[in-house]
KELUM-595853 format. One line per 2 residues: number of its first residue (from 1); for each residue x, y, z of N, C-alpha, C. Coordinates in steps of 0.1 Angstrom, whole numbers, plus 2048, in hexadecimal, padded with zeros to 3 digits. Layout:
BEGIN
NUM	X,Y,Z,X,Y,Z,X,Y,Z; ...;
***
This chain:
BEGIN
1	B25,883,330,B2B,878,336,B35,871,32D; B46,86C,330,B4A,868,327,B4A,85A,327;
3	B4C,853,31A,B4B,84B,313,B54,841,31C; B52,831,31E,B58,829,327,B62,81E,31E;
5	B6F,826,320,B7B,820,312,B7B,817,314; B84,810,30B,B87,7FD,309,B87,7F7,315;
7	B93,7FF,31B,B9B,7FD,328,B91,7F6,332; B86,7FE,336,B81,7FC,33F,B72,7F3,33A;
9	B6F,7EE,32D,B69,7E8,32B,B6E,7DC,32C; B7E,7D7,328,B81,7CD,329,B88,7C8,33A;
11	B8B,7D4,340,B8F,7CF,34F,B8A,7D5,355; B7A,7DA,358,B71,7D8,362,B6F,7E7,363;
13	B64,7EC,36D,B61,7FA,36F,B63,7FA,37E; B6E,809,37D,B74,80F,38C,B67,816,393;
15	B64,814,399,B58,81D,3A3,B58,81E,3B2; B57,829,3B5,B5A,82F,3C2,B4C,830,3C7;
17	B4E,827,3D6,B41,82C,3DF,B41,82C,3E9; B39,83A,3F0,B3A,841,3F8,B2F,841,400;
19	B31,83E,40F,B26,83F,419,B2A,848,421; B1D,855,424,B27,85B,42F,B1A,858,43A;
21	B21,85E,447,B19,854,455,B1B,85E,45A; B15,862,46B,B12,86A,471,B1F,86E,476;
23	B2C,866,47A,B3B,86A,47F,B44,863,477; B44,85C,468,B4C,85A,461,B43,859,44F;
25	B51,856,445,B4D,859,439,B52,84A,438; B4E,840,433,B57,835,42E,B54,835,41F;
27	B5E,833,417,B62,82D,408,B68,823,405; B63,81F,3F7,B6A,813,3F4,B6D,816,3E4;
29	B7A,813,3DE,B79,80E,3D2,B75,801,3CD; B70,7FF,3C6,B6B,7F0,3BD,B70,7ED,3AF;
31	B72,7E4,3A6,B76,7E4,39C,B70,7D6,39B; B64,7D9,390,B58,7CD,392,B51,7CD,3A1;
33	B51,7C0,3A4,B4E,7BE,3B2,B58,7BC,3B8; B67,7BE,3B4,B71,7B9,3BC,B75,7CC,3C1;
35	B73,7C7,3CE,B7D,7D3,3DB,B89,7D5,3D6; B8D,7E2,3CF,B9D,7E6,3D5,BA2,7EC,3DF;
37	B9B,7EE,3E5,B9B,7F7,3F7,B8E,7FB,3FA; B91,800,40B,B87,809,40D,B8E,810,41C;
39	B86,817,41F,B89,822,42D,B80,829,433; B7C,82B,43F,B75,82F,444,B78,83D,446;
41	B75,845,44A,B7B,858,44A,B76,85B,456; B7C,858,464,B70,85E,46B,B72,86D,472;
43	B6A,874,473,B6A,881,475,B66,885,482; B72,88D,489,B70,895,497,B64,894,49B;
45	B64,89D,4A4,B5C,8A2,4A8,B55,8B3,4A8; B5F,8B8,4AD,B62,8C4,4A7,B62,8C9,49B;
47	B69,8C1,48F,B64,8BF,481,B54,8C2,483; B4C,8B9,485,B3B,8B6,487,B33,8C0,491;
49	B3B,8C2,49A,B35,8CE,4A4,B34,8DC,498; B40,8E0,490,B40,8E9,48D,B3E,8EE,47D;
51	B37,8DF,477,B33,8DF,46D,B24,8D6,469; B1B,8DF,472,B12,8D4,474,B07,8D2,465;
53	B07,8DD,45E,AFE,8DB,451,B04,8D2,448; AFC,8CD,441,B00,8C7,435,B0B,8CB,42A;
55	B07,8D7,426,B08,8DD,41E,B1A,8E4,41F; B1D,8E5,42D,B28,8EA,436,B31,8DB,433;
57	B29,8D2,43B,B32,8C3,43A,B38,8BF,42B; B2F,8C2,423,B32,8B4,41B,B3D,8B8,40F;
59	B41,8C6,40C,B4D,8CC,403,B5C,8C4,40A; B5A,8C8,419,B67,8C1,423,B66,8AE,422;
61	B5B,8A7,421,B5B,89E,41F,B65,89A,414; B5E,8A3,40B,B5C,89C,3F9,B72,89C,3FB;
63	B75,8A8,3FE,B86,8A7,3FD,B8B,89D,401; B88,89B,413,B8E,88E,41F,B89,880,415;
65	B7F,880,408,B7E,873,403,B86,872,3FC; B8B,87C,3F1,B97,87F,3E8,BA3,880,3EC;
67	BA7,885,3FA,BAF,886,3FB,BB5,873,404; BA7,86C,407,BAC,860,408,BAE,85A,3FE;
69	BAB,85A,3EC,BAC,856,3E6,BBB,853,3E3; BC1,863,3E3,BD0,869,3DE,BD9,85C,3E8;
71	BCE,85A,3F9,BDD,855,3FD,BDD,847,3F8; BD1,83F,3F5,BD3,830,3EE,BD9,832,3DF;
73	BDD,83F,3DF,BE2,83C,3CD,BD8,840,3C1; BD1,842,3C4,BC8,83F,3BA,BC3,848,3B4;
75	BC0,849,3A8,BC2,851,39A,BB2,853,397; BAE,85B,39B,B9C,85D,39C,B99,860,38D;
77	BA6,861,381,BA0,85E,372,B99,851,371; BA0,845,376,B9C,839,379,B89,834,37C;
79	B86,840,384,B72,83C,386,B6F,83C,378; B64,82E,37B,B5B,835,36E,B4C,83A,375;
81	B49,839,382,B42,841,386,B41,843,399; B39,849,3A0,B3A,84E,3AC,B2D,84A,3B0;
83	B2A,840,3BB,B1D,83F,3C3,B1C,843,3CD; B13,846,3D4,B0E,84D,3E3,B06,847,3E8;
85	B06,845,3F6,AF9,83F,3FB,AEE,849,3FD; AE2,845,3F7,AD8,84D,3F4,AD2,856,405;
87	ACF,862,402,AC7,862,411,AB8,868,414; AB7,86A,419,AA5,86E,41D,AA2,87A,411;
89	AA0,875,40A,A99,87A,3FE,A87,879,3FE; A80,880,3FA,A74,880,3F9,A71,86E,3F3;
91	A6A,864,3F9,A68,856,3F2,A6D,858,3E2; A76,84B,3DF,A79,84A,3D2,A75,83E,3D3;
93	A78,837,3C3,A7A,82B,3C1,A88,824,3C7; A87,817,3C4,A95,80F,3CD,A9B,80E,3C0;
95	AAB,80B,3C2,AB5,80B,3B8,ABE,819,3B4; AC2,818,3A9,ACC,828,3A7,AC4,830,3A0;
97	ACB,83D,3A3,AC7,849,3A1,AD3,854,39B; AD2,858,38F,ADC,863,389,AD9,869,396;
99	AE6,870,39B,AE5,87E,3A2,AE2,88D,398; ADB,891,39A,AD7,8A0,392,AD4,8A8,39B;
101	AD1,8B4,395,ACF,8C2,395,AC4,8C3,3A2; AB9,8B9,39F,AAE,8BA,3A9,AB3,8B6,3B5;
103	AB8,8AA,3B6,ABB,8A5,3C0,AC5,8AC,3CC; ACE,8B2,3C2,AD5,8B8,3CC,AD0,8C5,3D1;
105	AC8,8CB,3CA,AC2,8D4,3D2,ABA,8D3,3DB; AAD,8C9,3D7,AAB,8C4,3E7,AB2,8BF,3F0;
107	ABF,8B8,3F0,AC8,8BA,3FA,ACC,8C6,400; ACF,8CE,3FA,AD3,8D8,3FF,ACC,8E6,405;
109	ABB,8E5,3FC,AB7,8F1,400,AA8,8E5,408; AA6,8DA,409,A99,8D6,40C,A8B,8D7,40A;
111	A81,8D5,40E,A83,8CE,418,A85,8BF,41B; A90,8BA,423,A99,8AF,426,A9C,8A8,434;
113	A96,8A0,439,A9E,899,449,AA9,89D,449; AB3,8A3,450,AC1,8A0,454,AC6,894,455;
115	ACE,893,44C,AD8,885,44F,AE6,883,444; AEC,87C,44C,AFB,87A,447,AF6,875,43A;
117	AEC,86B,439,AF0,867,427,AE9,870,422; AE7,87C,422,ADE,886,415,AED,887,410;
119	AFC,885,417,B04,88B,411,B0F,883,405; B03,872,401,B0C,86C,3F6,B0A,86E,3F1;
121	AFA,877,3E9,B00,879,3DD,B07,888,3D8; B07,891,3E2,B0F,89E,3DE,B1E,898,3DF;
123	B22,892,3E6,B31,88E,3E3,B33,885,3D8; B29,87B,3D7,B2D,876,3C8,B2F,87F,3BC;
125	B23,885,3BC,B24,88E,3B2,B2F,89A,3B4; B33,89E,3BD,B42,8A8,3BC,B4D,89F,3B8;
127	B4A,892,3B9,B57,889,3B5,B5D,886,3A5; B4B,884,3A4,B4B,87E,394,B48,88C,38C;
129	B40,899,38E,B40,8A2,384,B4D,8A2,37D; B56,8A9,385,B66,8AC,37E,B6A,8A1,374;
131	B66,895,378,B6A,88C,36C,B65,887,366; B58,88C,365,B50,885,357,B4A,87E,358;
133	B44,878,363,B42,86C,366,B32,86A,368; B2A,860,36B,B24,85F,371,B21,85E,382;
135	B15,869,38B,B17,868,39A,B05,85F,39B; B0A,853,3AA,AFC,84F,3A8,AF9,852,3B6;
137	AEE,84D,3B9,AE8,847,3C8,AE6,835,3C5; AE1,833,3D3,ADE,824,3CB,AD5,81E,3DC;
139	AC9,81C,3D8,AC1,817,3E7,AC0,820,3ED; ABB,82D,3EC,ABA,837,3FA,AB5,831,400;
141	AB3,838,40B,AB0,837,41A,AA4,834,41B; A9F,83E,415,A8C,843,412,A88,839,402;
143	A8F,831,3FF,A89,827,3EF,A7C,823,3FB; A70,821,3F3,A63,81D,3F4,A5A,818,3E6;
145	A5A,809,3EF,A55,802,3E7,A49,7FB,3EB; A40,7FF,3F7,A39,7F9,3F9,A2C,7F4,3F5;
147	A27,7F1,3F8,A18,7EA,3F3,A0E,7F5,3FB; A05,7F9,3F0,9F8,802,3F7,9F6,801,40A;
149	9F1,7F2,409,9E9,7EE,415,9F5,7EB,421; A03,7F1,41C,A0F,7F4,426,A09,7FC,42E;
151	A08,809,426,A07,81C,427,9FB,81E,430; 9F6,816,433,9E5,819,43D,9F0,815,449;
153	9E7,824,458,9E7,826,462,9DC,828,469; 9DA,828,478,9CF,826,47A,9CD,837,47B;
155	9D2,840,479,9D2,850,477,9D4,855,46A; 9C8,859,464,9C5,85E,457,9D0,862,450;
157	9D4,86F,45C,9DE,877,458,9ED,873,45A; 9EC,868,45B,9FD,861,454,9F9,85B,454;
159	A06,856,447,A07,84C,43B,A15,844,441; A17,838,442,A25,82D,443,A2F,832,434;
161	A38,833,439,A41,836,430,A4C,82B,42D; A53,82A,427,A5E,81E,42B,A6C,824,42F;
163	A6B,81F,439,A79,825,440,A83,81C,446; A8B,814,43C,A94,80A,444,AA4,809,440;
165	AA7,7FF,442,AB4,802,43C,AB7,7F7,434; AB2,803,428,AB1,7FA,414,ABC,7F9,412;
167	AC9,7FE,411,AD3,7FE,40D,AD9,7EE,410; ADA,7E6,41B,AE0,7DD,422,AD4,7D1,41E;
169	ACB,7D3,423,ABE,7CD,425,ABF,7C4,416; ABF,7CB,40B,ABD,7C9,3FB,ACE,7C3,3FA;
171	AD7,7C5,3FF,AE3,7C1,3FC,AE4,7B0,400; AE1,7B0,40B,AE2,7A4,416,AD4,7A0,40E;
173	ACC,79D,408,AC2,795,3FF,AC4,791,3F1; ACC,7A0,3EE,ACF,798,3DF,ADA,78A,3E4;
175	AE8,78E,3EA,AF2,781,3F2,AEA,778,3F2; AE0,776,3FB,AD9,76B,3FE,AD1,765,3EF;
177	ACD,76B,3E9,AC8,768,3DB,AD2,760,3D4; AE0,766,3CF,AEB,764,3CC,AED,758,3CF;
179	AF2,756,3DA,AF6,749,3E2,AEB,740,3DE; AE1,741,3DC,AD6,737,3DC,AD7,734,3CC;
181	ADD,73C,3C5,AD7,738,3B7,ACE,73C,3B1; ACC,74A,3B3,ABD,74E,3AF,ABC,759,3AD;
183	AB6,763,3A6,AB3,76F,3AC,AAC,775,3B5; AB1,786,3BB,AAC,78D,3C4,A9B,78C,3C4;
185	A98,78C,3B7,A88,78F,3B3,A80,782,3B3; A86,776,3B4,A81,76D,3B3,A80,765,3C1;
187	A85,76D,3CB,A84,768,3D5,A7A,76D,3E2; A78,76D,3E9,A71,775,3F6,A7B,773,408;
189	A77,780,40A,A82,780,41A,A7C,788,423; A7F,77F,431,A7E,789,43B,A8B,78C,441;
191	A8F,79D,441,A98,7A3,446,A9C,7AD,454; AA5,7A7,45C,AA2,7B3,467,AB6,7B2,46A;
193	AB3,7C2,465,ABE,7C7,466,AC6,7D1,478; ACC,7CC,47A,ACC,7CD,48A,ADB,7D1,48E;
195	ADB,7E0,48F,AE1,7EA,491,AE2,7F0,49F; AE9,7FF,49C,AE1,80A,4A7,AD3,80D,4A7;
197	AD0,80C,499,AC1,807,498,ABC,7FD,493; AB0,7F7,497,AAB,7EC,48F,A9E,7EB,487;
199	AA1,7E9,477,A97,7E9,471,A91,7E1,46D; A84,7DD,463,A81,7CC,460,A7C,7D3,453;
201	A80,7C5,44A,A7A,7C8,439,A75,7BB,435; A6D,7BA,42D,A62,7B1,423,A69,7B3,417;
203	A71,7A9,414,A72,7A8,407,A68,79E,3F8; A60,7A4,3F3,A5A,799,3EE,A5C,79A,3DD;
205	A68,793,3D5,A68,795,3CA,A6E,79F,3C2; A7A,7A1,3C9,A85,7AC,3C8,A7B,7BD,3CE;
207	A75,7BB,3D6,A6F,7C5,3DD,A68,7C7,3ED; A6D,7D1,3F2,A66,7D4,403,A5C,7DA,3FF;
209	A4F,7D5,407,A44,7D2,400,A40,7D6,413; A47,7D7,41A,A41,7DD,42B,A4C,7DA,42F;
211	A50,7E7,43A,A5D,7E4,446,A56,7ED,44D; A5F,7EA,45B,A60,7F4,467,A6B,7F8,46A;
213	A69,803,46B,A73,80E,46C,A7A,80A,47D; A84,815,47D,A8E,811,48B,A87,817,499;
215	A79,81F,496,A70,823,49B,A63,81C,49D; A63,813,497,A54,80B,498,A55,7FC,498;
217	A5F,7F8,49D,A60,7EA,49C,A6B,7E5,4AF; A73,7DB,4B1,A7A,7D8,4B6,A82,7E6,4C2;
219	A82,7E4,4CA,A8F,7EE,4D3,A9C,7E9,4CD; AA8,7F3,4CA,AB4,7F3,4C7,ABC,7F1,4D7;
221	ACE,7F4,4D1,AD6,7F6,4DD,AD9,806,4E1; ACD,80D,4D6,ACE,81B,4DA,ABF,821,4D7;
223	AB9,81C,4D1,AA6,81E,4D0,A9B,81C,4D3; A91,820,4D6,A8A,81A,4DC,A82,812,4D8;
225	A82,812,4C7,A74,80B,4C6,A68,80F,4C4; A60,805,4C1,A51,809,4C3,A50,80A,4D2;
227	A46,815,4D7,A42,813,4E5,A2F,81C,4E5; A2B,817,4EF,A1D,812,4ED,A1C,824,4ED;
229	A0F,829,4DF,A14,836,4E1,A0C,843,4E9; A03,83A,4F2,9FD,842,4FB,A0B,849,503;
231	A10,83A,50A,A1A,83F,514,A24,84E,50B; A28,848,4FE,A2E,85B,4F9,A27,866,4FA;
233	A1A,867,4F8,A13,872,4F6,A13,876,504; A0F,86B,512,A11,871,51F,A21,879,524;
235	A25,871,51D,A37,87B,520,A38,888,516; A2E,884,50E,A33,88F,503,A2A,89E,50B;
237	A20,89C,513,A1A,8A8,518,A1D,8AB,52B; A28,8A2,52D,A2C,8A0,53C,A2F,8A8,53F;
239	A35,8B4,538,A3F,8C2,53A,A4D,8BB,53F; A4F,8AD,543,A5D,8A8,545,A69,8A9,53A;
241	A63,8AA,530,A71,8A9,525,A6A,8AF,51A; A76,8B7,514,A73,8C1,507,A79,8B7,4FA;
243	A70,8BB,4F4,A6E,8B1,4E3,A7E,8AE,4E1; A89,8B3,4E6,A93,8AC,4E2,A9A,8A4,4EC;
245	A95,8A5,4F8,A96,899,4FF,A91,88B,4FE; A85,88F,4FC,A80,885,4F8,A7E,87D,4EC;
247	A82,886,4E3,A8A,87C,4D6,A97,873,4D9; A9F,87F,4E5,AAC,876,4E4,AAA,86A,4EC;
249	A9D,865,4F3,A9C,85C,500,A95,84B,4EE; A91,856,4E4,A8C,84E,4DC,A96,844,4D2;
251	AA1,84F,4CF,AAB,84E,4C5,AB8,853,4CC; ABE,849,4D1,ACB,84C,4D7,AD1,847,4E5;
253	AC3,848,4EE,AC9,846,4FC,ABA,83C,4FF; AB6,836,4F4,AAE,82A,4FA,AB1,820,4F7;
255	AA7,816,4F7,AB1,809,4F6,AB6,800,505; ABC,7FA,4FC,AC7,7F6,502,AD3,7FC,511;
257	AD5,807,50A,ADC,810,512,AD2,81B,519; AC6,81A,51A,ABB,81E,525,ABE,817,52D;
259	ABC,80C,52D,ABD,801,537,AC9,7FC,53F; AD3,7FC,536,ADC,7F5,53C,AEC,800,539;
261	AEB,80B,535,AF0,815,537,AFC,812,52A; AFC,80A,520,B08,805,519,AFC,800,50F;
263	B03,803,4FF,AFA,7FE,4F3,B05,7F5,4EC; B10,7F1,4F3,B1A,7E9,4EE,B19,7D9,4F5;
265	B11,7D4,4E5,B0B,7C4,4ED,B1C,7BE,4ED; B29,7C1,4EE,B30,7BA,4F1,B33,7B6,501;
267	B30,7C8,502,B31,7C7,512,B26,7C3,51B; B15,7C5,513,B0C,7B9,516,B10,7AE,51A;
269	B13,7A9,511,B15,798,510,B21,795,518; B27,79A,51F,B2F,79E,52A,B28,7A0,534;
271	B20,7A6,535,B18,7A5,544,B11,798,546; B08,792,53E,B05,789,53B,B08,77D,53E;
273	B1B,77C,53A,B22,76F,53F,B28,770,54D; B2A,77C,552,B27,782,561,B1F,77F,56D;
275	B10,77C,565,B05,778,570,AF9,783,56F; AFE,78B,565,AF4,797,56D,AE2,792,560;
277	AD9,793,56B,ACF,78B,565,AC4,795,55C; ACA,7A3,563,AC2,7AD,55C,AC6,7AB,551;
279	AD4,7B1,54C,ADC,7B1,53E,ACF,7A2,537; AD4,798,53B,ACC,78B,532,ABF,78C,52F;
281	AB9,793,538,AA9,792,537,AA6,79E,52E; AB2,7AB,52D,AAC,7B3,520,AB1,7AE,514;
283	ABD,7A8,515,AC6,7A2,504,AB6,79B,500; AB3,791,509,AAA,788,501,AA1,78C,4FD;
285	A9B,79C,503,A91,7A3,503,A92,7A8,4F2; A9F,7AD,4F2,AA5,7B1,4E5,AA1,7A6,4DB;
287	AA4,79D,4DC,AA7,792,4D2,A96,791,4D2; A8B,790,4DC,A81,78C,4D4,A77,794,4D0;
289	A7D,7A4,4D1,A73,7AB,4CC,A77,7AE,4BE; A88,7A8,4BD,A88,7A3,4AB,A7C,79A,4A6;
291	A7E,791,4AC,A7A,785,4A5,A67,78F,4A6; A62,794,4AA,A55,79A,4AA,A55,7A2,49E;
293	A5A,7A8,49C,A5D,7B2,490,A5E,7AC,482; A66,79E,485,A69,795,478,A5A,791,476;
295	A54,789,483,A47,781,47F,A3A,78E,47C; A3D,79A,482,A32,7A3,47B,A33,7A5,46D;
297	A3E,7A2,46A,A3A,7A7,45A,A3D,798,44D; A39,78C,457,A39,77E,44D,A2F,783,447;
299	A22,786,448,A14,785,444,A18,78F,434; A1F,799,431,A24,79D,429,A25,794,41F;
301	A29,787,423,A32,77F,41A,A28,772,418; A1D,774,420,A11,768,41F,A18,758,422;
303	A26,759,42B,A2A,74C,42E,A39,74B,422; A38,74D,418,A3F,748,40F,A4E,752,412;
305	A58,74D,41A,A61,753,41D,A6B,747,41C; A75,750,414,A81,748,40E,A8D,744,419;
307	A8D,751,420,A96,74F,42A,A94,761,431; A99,75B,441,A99,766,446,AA5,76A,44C;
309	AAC,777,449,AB7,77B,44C,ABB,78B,456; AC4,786,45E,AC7,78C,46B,AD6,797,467;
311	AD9,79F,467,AE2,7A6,45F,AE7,7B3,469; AEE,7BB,463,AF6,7C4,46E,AFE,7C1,474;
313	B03,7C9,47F,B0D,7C7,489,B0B,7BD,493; AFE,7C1,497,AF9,7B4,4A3,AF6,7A8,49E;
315	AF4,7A5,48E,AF7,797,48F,B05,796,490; B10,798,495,B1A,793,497,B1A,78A,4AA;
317	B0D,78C,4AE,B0C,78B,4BE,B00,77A,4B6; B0E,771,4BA,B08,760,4BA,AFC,75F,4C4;
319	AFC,766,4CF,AF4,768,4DC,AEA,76A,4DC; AE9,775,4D2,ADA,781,4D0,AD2,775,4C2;
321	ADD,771,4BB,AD5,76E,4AB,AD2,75C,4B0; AD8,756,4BB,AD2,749,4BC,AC5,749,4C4;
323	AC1,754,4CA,AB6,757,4D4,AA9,75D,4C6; AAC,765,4BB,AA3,767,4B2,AA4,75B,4A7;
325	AAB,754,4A6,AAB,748,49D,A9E,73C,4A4; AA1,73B,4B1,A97,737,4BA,A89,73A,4B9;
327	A87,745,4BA,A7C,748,4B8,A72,744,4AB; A7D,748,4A2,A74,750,491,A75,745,489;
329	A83,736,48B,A84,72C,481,A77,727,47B; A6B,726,483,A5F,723,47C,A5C,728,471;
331	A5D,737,473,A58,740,465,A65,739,456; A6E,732,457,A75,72F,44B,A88,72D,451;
333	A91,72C,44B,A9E,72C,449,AA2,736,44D; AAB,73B,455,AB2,746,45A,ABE,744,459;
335	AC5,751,452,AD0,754,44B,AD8,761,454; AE6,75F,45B,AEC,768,45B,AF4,76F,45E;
337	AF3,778,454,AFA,781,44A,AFE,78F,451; B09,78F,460,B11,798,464,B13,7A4,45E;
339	B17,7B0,465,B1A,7BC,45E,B13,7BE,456; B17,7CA,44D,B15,7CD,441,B17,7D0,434;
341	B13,7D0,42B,B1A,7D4,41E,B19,7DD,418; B15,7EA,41A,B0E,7F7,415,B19,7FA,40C;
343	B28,7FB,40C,B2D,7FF,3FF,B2C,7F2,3F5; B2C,7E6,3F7,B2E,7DC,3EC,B1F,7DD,3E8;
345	B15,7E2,3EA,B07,7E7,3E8,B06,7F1,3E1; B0B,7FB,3E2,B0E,805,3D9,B18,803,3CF;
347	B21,7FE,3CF,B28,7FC,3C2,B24,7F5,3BB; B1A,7E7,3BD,B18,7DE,3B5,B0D,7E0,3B1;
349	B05,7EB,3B7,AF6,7F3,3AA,AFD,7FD,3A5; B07,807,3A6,B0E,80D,39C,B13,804,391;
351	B1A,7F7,391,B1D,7ED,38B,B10,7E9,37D; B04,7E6,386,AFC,7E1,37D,AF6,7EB,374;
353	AF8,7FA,378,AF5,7FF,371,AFE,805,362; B0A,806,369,B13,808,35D,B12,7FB,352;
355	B0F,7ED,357,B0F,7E5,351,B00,7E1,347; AFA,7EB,348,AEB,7ED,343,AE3,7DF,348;
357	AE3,7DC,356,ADC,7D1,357,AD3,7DA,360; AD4,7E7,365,AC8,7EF,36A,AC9,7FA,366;
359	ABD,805,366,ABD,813,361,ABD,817,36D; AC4,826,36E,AC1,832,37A,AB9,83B,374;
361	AB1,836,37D,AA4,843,382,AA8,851,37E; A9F,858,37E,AA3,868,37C,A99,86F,387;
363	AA1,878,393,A97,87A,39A,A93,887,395; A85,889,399,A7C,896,393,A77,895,39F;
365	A7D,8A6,3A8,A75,8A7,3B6,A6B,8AE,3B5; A69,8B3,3A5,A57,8B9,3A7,A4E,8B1,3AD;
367	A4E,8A1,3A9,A4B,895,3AC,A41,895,3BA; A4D,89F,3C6,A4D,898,3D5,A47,8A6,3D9;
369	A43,8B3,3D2,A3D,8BB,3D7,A32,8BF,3DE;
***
């Protein structure tokens, strides 16, 4: 790794980070915490039809990110390191991670979930090898940090895993920390991040300590949710649908857009002001099987909750977040915190690390054997 000259000690560290997603790549340069761009890359279809492995995608990525680099100008001598958003990795710890030898081979040979982020950190690391640099991860997907008496099911043979979305979740809490004056670890949160999927996290003392996953909690505008799981097992042996139908009825074509044939709450909230009574009676349906999800996992926190915050794309819907503010104000202060920040999340734990205010992990996948 080389050495980080005057230059860049005295006017900040360039760091590139990279999220790639199921039909785009977005990047951002940073320089400190200050943005010098960013761009989204989004990719065909055809591209995706005809490059469906990992291993196939992510060389063509790693160029379309360099070669958007070339068009802002920019001088990739300039990084002093490359982040990725972490992906389904066998449970790690939360925070960064060197990219190594192990890691990428579990990416690439398994065994691995399929998903778009297994592929930040093989692009980080094709970005930063050539130059010396340091390549990280930062929050995977799969970071687990829960508490023993999370991990109990009422079936022997599984274990709760933590499955939510740490990246955003941990970003939108430190902010809230920040703003308050305080630190991430010194505070406690409830979080429900509210997407195409929606997940919920316990933060207690810079740590998710229990969430539900986008499968066990809340219906989305495209998921289903928890649903009671007799009725699965009866569809699951109906001979009506083959295991991939019925995943896609789980993850994709439920929801929201089961019902009402559209997972786009703009055009919701458009029926809505229309008259149509069905649309209203599922939005609200939406909004309060958040607020259920939030108050399932107060007890986590034994009451002592700092603030609770509503995050993602759908808090941008005033409609959906004043119907769950309704509900959940009891449990504490509600905060919220629109969109996302997944690259200013990733750059700014690349950040702490370069600045030795955190260590990266070393992963050892003998570990997860």
């Amino acid at each position: 790794m080389k050495a980080v000259s005057n230059y860049r000690e005295t006017m900040g560290y360039d760091i590139l980070a990279v999220n790639p997603g199921s039909t785009s790549t977005k990047i951002a340069v940073f320089r400190d915490r200050e943005e010098r761009f960013r761009e989204e890359i989004e990719h065909d279809a055809i591209f995706l039809d005809s490059h469906q492995e990992i291993k196939e995608q992510f060389p063509i990525r790693r160029d379309m990110v360099l070669t958007c680099l070339k068009k802002h100008s920019y001088r990739v001598e300039q990084l002093c390191a490359v982040v990725g958003r972490g992906g389904l990795l066998p449970p790690v710890k939360a925070g960064g991670y060197t990219v190594n030898q192990a890691m990428k081979d579990r990416i690439l040979n398994g065994p691995i979930s399929p998903h778009a982020s297994n592929m930040g950190a093989l692009i980080a690391d094709a970005v930063a090898a050539p130059l010396g640099i340091p390549a990280y991860i930062y929050d995977a997907v799969s970071s687990d940090e829960f508490m023993e008496i999370s991990r109990i099911t009422g079936i022997p043979e599984v274990v709760r895993q933590s499955f939510c979305h740490v990246l955003n979740s941990k970003a939108m809490a430190r902010k809230a920390a920040e703003e308050a004056g305080k630190s991430y670890g010194e505070m406690n949160f409830l979080v429900a991040h509210m997407g195409g999927g929606i997940s919920f996290s316990a933060h207690r003392h810079g740590r998710i300590v229990d969430a539900l996953s986008d499968d066990g909690g809340a219906f989305s505008p495209q998921r289903s949710g928890s649903v009671p799981i007799i009725y699965i097992v009866d569809m699951c042996y109906s001979g009506k649908y083959t295991k991939a139908e019925l995943m896609r009825k789980i993850r994709g074509d439920g929801g929201l857009k089961a019902y009402l044939g559209t997972y786009d709450c703009r055009e919701i909230e458009e029926m809505i002001r229309r008259g149509n009574q069905k649309a209203e009676l599922l939005y609200e349906a939406q909004a309060y099987q958040v607020a259920k999800g939030i108050g399932q996992l107060a007890p986590a926190l034994k009451g002592n909750v700092d603030a609770i915050i509503l995050t993602g794309g759908m808090a941008h819907s005033k409609m959906l977040t004043d119907w769950i503010t309704d509900y959940i104000k009891f449990l504490g202060p509600v905060r919220i915190m629109p969109g996302e920040m997944e690259l200013e999340a990733l750059a700014y734990g690349a950040l702490r690390i370069l600045q030795g205010r955190e260590k990266a992990n070393i992963y050892q996948d003998e570990l997860y054997q």
